[in-house]
N, C-alpha and C positions, 0 to 999 in steps of 0.2 A: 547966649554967648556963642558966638560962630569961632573955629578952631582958624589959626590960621595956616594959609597954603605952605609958607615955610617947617610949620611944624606937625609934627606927626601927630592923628588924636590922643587923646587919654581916654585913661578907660574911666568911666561913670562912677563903680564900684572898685575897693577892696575885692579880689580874689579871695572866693572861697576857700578851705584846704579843700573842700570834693574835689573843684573845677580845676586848681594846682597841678591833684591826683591824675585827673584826667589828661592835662594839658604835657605833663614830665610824664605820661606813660605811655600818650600817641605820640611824642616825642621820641621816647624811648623805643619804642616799636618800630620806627622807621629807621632811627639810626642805626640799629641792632638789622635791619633787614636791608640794608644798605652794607654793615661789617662783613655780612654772608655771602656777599655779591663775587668776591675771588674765588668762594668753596665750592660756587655753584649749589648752592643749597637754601630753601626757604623756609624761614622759620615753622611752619608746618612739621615739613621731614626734620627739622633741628629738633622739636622736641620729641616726633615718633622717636626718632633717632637713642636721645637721652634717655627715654622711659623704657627701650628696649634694651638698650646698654645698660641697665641698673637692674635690669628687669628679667634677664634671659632664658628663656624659654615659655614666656606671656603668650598664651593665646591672642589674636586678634579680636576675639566678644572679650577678652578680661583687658584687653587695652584698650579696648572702643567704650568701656565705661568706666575707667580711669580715665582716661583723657575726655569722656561727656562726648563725644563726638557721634554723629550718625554712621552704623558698621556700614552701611554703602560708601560713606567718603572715606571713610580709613581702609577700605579694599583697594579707591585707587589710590591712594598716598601711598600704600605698602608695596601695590604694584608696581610705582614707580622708582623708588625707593629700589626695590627687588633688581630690577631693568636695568638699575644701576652698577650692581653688583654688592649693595651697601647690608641689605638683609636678605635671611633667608628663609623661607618657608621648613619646616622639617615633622614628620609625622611625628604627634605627640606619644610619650611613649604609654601615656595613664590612658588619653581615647585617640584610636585610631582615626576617627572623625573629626579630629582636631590638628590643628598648625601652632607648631609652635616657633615664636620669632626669632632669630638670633642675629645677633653682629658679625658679617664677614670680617677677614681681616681690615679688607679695605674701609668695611663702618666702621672697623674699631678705632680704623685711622682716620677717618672723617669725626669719629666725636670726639679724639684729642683734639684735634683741629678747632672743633668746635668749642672745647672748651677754653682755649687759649682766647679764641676771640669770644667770647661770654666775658672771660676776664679781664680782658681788655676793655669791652664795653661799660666793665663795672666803674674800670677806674675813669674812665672818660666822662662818662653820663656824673658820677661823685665827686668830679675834679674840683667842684668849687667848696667841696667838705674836709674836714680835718678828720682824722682817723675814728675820734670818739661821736663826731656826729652821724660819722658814717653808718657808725654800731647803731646810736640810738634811733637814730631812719629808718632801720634795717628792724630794730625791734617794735616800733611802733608803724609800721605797713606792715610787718607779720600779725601784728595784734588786730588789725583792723581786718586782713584777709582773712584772717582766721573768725573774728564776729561776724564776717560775710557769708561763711561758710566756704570758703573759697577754698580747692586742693592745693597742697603745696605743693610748689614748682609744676603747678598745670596752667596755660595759661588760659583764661575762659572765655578767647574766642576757639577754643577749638567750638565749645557749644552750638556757635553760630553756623558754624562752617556744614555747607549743604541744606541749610534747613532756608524755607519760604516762608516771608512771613506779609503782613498786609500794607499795602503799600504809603509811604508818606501821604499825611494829608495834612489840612490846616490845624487840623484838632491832635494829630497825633505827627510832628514833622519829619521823628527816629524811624516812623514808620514799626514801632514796635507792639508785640503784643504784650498787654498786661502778664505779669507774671501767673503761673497755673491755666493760662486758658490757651488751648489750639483750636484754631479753626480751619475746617477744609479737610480734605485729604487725608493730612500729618494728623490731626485728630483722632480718626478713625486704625490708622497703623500704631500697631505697638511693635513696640524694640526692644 
């Protein structure tokens, strides 16, 4: 059965909820990084941002493994970040050999900001829910993040972020590596 040119395909398949998950969450992620566009700000630094605001005086190795992120990319996010005027580095007062992070006035005032527009993107991205479904959404992805292992309120591409991994192929097209195994390089470094 050939589609015709007037009309748009169908899809083959019922949507899985994984593939739903997936599709409302790259969805989400773009339109949330699209709302940040007037702050100047990218989701990245949004959640340094939040985790140091909830968090103050986090070293950067205790925020590089709450966040799962590689401490070389979170040295320059913090750097940039910093550049800004948004955080600040401060000698910790427990080890001297430590920074501890805190929120200028001005982060304090980029993560109100920030959270207006969080909450604004709640209600947009939920606009086609009623109040009670919104709850039950909201308790059933926590239940499923949570069977994932997932941290709460970390989002898990920071994991991604800076790391190399083997490239797309016909056998593998994510280009990703099996869970538990690195190869190369990153294998041999520990964090």
């Amino acid at each position: 059965m050939q589609n015709r040119p007037d009309r748009p395909p169908r899809a083959l398949v019922r949507p899985t909820a994984a593939f739903l998950l997936a599709q409302v969450g790259a969805h989400a992620r773009m339109k949330f990084a699209e709302r940040l566009l007037p702050l100047d700000i990218s989701p990245p630094h949004a959640g340094i941002l939040r985790a140091v605001g909830f968090n103050a005086g986090m070293s950067q190795q205790a925020l590089s493994g709450f966040l799962g992120i590689l401490p070389s990319r979170l040295v320059a996010l913090v750097d940039e970040l910093q550049s800004r005027g948004l955080i600040e580095r401060r000698d910790s007062p427990e080890d001297r050999r430590v920074y501890a992070l805190h929120l200028t006035a001005k982060g304090i005032e980029a993560l109100e900001a920030l959270g207006r527009v969080a909450r604004e993107h709640d209600v947009a991205i939920c606009a086609a829910l009623n109040e009670g479904e919104r709850q039950q959404l909201a308790l059933l992805l926590g239940k499923i993040a949570e069977h994932e292992g997932l941290v709460a309120g970390v989002h898990p591409g920071y994991r991604m972020m800076g790391q190399e991994g083997p490239e797309p192929s016909d056998d593998n097209p994510a280009g990703r590596q099996p869970r538990g195994r690195r190869t190369g390089a990153k294998a041999k470094r520990s964090t």
